[in-house]
C-alpha positions in Angstrom: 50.4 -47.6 -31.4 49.6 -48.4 -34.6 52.3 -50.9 -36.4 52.2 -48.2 -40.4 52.0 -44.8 -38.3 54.8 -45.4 -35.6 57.2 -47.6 -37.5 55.9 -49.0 -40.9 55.3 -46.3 -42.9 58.0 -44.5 -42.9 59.5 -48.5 -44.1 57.2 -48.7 -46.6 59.6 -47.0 -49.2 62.2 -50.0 -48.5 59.5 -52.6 -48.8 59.4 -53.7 -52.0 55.6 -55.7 -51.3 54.5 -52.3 -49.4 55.7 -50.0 -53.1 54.4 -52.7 -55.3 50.8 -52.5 -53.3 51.2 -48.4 -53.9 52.4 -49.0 -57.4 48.9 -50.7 -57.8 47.0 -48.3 -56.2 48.4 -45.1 -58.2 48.2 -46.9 -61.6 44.5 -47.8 -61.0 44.0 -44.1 -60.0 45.9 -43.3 -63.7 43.3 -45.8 -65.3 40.3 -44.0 -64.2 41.3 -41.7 -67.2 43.3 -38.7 -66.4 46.1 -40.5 -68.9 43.4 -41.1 -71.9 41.4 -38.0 -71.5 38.4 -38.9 -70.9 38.2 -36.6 -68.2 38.0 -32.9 -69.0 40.7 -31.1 -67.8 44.4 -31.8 -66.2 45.4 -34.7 -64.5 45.4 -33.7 -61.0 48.4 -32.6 -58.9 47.7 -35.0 -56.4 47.9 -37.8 -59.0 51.5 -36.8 -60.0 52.6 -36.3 -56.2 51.0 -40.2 -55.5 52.9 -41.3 -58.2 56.8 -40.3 -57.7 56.1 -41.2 -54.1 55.0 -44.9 -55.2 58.2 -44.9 -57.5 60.0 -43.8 -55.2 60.8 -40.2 -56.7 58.8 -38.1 -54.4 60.5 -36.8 -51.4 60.6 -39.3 -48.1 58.1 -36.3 -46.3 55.8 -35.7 -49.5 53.5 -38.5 -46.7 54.5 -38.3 -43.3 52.0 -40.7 -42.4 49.1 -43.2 -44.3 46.2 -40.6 -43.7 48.4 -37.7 -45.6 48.7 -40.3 -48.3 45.2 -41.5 -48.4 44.0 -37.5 -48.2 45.1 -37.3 -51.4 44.4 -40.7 -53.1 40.4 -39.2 -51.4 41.4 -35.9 -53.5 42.2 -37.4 -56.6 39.0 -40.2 -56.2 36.9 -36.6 -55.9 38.4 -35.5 -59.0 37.4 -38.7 -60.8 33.8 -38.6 -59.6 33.2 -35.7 -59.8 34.4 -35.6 -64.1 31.8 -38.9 -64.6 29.3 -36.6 -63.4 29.8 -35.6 -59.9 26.3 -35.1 -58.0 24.3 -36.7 -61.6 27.0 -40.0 -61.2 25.2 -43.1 -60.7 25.2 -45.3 -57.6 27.4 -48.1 -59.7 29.7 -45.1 -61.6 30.7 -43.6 -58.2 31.2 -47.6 -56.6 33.0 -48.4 -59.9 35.7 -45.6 -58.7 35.3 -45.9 -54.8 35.0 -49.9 -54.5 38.2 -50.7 -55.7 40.5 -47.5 -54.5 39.3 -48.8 -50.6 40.4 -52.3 -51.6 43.1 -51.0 -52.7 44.1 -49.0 -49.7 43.0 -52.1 -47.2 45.7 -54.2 -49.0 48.3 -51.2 -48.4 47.4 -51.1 -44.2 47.7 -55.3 -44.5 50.7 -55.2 -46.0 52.1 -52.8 -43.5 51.7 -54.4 -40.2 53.8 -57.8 -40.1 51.3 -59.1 -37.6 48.4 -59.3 -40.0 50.4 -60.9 -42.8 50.8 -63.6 -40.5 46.7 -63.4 -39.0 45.7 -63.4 -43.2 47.1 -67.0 -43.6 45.1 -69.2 -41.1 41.1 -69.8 -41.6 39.7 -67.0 -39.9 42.1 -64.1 -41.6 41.2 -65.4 -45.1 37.1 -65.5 -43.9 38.0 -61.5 -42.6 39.7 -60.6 -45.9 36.9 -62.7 -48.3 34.5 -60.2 -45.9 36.3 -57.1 -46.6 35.8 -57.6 -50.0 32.1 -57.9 -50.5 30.3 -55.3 -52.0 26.8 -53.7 -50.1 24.4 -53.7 -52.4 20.6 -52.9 -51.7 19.1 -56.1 -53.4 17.1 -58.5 -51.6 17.4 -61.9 -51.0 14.2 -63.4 -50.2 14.3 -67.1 -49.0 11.0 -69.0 -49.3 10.3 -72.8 -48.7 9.5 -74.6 -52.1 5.6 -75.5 -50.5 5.1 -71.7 -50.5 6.7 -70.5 -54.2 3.2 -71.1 -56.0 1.6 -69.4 -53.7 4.2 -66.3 -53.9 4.3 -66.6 -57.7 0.4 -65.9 -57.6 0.3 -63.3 -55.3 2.6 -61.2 -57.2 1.2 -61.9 -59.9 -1.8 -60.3 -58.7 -0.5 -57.0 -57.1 2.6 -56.3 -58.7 3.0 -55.6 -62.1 4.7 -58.3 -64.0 6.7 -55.9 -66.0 9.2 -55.0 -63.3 10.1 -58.4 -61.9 12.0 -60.9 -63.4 11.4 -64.3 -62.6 13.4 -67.5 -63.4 11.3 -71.1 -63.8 13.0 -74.5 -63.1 12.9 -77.0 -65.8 10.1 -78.4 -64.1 8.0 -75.6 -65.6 7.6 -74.1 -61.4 9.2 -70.5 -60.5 12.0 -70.5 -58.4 
């Protein structure tokens, strides 16, 4: 079984790294602008509910388990999206909200499981965790040997139009 679904979950409200992890979590949430107003409309319900459980206020059964709590961290990231302009919301304004609340959440399952506290300290835990954190994107990274950059300069050049590249030079005066 799972170490935060059998045992460490129901923990996690006498753990004060596991609450301090939530505490994170739920004020991020709060900064996304339900307290400033930003957003139109009430703070959700799920927001408050997060909260108390985080400061320990909320009932021990408000989450029964990590998926109930992150069901309605996912509600209240909906709620966020959708108020910066749901289906309209940019690639980077929905990544702005998402990117951070899974980040978030991955730090809450580490912090859990005793075992991966321990895995997180030698070489290969801190390679998984730097992993975890990179961010897709849809860029391209285009590796060229220095013989051929003339020759690449010039053929874009000639069929694309300058306009929508951008294109650095080293201080030799060559692109790169």
């Amino acid at each position: 079984p799972v170490f935060w679904d059998s045992r460490g979950w129901p923990l996690l409200r006498t753990n004060p790294a596991g609450l301090q992890q939530l505490l994170k979590l739920t004020n991020f949430l709060r900064r996304l602008g339900f307290e400033r107003g930003w957003a139109s409309g009430p703070e959700p319900p799920q927001l408050r509910r997060l909260a108390a459980f985080a400061n320990r206020q909320g009932a021990p059964g408000d989450y029964p388990t990590i998926e109930a709590f992150e069901t309605d961290v996912e509600a209240v990231v909906r709620v966020a999206v959708e108020r910066r302009g749901g289906a309209r919301a940019s690639i980077e304004q929905v990544r702005a909200v998402r990117e951070p609340v899974r980040l978030h959440l991955l730090a809450v399952r580490e912090g859990l499981d005793p075992r991966q506290r321990g895995f997180n300290k030698t070489a290969l835990g801190k390679r998984v965790q730097m992993e975890r954190r990179l961010i897709g994107t849809s860029a391209t990274l285009i590796i060229v040997p220095s013989s051929l950059l003339e020759h690449w300069h010039e053929q874009l050049c000639r069929h694309v139009d300058p306009a929508v590249l951008q294109l650095r030079r080293g201080g030799d005066g060559r692109p790169h």
